[in-house]
N, C-alpha and C positions, 0 to 999 in steps of 0.2 A: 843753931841756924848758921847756915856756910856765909861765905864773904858775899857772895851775890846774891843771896837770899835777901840779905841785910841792907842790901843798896835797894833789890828791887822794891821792896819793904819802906824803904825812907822814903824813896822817890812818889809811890804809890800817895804815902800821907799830905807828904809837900801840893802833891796834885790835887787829893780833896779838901786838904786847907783852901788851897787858892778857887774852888768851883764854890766851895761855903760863902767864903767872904765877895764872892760876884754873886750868888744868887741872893743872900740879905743886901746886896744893894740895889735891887730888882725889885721896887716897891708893890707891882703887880702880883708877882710868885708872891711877898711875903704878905700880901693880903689875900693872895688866894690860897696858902696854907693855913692862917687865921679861918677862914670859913668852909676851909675843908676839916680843921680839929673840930668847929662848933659843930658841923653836923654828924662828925664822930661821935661826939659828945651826946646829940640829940639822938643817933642811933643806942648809943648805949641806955639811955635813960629813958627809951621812949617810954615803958610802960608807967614812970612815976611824973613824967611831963605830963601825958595824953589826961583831959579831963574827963573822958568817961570811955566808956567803953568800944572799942574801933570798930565789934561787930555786932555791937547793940543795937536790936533794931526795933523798933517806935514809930508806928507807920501813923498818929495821931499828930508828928511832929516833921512829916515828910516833906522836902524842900521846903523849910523854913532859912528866911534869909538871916545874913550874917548879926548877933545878936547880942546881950551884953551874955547875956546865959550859953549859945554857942557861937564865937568867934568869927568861924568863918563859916555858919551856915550849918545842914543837915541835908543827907543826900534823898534820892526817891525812896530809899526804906529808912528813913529818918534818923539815920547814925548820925554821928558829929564826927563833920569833914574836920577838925581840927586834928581829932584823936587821930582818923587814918591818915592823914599827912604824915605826923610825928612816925607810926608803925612803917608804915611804907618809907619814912625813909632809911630805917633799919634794914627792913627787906631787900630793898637796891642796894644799899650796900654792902650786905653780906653778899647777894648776888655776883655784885660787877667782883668783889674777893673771888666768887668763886668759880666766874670763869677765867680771871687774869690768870689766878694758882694754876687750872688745868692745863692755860697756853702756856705755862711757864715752864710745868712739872716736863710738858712735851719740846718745848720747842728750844726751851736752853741747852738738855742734855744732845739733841739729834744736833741743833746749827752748831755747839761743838767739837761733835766728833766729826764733823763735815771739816767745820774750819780746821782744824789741827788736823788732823789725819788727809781728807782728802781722797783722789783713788777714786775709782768704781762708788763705793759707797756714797761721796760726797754727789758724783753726777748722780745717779739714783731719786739719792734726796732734794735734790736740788730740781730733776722734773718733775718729782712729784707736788713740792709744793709749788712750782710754776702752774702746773694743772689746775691744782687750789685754789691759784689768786687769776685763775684766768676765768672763775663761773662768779657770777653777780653774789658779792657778799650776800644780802638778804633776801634769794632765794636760795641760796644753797641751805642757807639755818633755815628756812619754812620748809625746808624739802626734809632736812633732819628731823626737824620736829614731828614733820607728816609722818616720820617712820618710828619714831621712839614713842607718839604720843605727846599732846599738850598738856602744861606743866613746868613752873618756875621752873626745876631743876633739868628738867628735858632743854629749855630752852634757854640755861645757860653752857650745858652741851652744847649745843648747836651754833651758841655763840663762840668757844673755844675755839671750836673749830674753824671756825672764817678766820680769825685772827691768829694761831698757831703762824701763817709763813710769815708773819709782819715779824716776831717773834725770833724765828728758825734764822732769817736774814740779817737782823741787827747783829744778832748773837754770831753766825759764821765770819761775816764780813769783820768784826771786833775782834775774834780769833783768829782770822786770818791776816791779821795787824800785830797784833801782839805776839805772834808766835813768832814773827819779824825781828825782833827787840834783840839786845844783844844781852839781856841779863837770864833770856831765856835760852841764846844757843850757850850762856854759860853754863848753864845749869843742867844741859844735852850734856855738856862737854863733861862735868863733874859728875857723872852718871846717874840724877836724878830719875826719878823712874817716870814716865808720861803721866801717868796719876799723880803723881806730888806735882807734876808741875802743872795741869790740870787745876789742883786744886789750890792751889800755893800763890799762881800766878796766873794763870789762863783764867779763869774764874773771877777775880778780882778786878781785872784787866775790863772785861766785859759786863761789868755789873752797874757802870754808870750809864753808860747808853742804853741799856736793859730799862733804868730805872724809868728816863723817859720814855719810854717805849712803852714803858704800864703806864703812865698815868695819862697820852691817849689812846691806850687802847680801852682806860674805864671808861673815859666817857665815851667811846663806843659803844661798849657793851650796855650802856647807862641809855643809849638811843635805842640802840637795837631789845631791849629789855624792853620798851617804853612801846616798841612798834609792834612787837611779836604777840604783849598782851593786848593791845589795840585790838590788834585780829583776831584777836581771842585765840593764839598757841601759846601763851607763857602762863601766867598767874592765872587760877582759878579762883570765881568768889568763892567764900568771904574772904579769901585773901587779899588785902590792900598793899598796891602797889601803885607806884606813880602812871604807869602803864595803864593798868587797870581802873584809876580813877578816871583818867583821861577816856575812855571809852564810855564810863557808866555818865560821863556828864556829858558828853556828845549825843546821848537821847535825847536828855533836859537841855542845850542849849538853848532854844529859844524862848523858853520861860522861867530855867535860872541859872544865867550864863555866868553866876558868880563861882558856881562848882567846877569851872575847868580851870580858876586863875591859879589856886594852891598847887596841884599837881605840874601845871604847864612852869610857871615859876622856880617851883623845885628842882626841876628836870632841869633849864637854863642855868640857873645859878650852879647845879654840880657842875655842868659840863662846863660853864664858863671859869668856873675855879679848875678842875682839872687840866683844861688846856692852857691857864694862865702859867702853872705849875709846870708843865710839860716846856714850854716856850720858855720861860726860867731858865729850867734844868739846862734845856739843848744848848742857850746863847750862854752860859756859864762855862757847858766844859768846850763847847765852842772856842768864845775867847782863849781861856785858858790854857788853849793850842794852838792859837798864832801870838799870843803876845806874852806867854809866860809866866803872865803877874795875876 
């Protein structure tokens, strides 16, 4: 490792110390990390939490209310809303993973070689996802979806894609700041090649503003997931999802309007924990660049 490597390197850590030690003293983030591991948790284990079966169905025991035998009730084909709560919330959240991964896979490597490079390429890029963010988010994914077909996996496609410029922006704008720094024209200077410095330093440089940038853009995807199945484009029965639940208890609302509380609930408390986490992160490395400490 050269001399400026090594400084860029110290500096780097000195900086995520100090964002660590401001966002554990941000008791909001550190309880909405606490109930974003638990529902990790509950994603991982659903199938040994769930007390029977999610797409079991028992039409002798259809909308029966919440119960010492089922919890929180059984839907019109008499499954136990407890199990598909626990399932579904598995299913969103491998989801909202995998449309954040594809906006990432996309829009870290393109908003970098915008931000550092620049040129023709960079305007290019830069009208086209101007174009992107000028058509209404959730028609453009129902308009995707209309073309791939409905389907979780179509329709977190089509969420990728609405979010990809939020993405492409954070990332060029952060490249286009750190390529500023003086330990990167040393490292021009010491003939480092663009790719090591890419990945050595450009990369690292933009991975903290990146970070908030995913965690709202899940709870996006955690809406937009929840609106798409609504309309019946995303999740297919017997697939459970929060989405999906929310629609199948919108028939029975007015005679058992205890079926929409577990999904509706669910769907708040992720999004309210991911934007607490997101608001953390931002006023962390915020702080941590006007006051140093």
């Amino acid at each position: 490792m050269t001399a400026h490597e090594s400084v860029g390197t110290k500096e780097r850590r000195r900086r995520r110390s100090r964002v660590l030690r401001r966002l554990l003293r941000n008791r909001a983030a550190v309880v909405s990390m606490a109930v974003l591991a638990v529902l990790g948790l509950v994603a991982i284990f659903a199938d040994l939490l769930a007390p029977d079966d999610p797409n079991k169905v028992a039409l002798v025991l259809r909308l029966t209310p919440p119960s010492a035998e089922h919890w929180l009730g059984t839907d019109a084909l008499g499954r136990d809303v407890l199990s598909r709560v626990l399932v579904a919330t598995r299913v969103d959240l491998l989801a909202s993973l995998q449309a954040v991964g594809i906006a990432l896979v996309v829009g870290v490597p393109l908003g970098i070689v915008a931000g550092y490079w620049g040129g023709i390429g960079d305007s290019l890029l830069s009208r086209v996802i101007d174009a992107l963010m000028m058509l209404p988010p959730l028609i453009l994914a129902v308009v995707v979806v209309a073309i791939l077909g409905p389907g979780l996996s179509n329709a977190m496609l089509a969420i990728a894609i609405v979010i990809i410029p939020s993405f492409y922006r954070v990332v060029r704008a952060s490249t286009q700041t750190a390529s500023s720094e003086l330990y990167i024209e040393s490292a021009r200077a010491s003939g480092c090649t663009s790719w090591r410095i890419l990945w050595r330093h450009i990369l690292p440089a933009v991975a903290p503003p990146l970070l908030v940038q995913a965690s709202f853009s899940a709870s996006v995807v955690i809406v937009a997931e929840a609106s798409l199945s609504f309309l019946g484009l995303g999740a297919r029965a017997p697939q459970a999802t929060w989405g999906l639940m929310l629609k199948e208890a919108s028939s029975n609302l007015t005679t058992s309007s205890y079926l929409i509380y577990p999904p509706a609930i669910m769907v708040a408390i992720t999004i309210l924990a991911l934007s607490l986490l997101g608001d953390g992160l931002r006023d962390a490395l915020g702080r941590q660049t006007t006051d140093g400490r």
